[in-house]
C-alpha positions in Angstrom: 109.5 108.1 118.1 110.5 109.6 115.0 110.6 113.5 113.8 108.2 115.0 113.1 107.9 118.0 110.2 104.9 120.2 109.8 104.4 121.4 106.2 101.8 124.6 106.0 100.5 125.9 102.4 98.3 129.4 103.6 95.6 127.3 105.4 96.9 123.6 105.1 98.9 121.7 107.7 100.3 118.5 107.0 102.6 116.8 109.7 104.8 114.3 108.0 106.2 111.5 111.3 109.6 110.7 108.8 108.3 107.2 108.7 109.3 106.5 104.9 106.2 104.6 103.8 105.9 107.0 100.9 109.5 106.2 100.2 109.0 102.4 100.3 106.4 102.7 98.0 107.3 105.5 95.4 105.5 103.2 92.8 102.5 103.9 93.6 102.9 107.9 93.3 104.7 108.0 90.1 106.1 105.0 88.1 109.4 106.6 86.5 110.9 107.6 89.7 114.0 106.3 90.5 113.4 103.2 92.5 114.7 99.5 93.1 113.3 96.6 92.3 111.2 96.2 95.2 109.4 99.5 94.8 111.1 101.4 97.1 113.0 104.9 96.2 116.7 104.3 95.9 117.1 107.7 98.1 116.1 105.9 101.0 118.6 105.5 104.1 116.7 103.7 107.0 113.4 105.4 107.4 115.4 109.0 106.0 116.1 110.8 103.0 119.6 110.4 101.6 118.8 113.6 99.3 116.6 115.9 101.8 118.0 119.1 101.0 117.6 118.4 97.3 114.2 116.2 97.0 112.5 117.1 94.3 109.1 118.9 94.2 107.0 115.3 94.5 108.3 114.5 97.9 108.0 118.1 99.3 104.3 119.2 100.4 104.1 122.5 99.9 106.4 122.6 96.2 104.0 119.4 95.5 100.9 121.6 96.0 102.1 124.3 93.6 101.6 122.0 90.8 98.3 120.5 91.8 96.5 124.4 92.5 94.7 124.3 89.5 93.2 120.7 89.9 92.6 121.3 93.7 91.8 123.4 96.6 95.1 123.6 99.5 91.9 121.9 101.9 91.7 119.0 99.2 95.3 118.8 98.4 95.4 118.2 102.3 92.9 116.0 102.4 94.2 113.3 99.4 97.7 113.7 101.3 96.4 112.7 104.9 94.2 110.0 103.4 97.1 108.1 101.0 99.4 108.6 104.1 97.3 106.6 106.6 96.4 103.9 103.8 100.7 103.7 103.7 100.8 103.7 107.2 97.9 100.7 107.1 99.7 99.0 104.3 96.1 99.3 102.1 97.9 101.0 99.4 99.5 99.2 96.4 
């Protein structure tokens, strides 16, 4: 079973499982990242993060969330995350 990381913003909780779906599908969360042809970020190693340390703020939940306060509440923010996750996971998303 993979890692897991839990990522907390004040009252949110988010527990990422390291499976790379978000990776293998960048695409669909921002269309100038730096991908391959296939849609999936050129950063990704297996199911990891080549660049971990240095990810930018889009792949990092709680530095993500400091640019989305003003549209959304941390319990939304949360919410959205949890919800695109499992549609990844479910391979509904594209």
């Amino acid at each position: 079973m993979a890692e897991t990381n839990s990522h907390e913003t004040e009252s949110v909780k988010f527990i990422c499982t390291k499976c790379g779906e978000c990776c293998r599908h960048i695409e669909t969360l921002i269309e100038i990242w730096p991908c391959q042809k296939n849609g999936v970020c050129q950063y990704l190693q297996g199911d990891l993060c080549s660049i971990y340390e240095t990810r930018p703020d889009l792949c990092d939940f709680k530095r993500a969330y400091k640019h989305l306060k003003n549209y959304m509440s941390e319990a939304e923010y949360k919410e959205r995350t949890i919800k695109f996750c499992e549609e990844l996971k479910a391979g509904v998303s594209k």
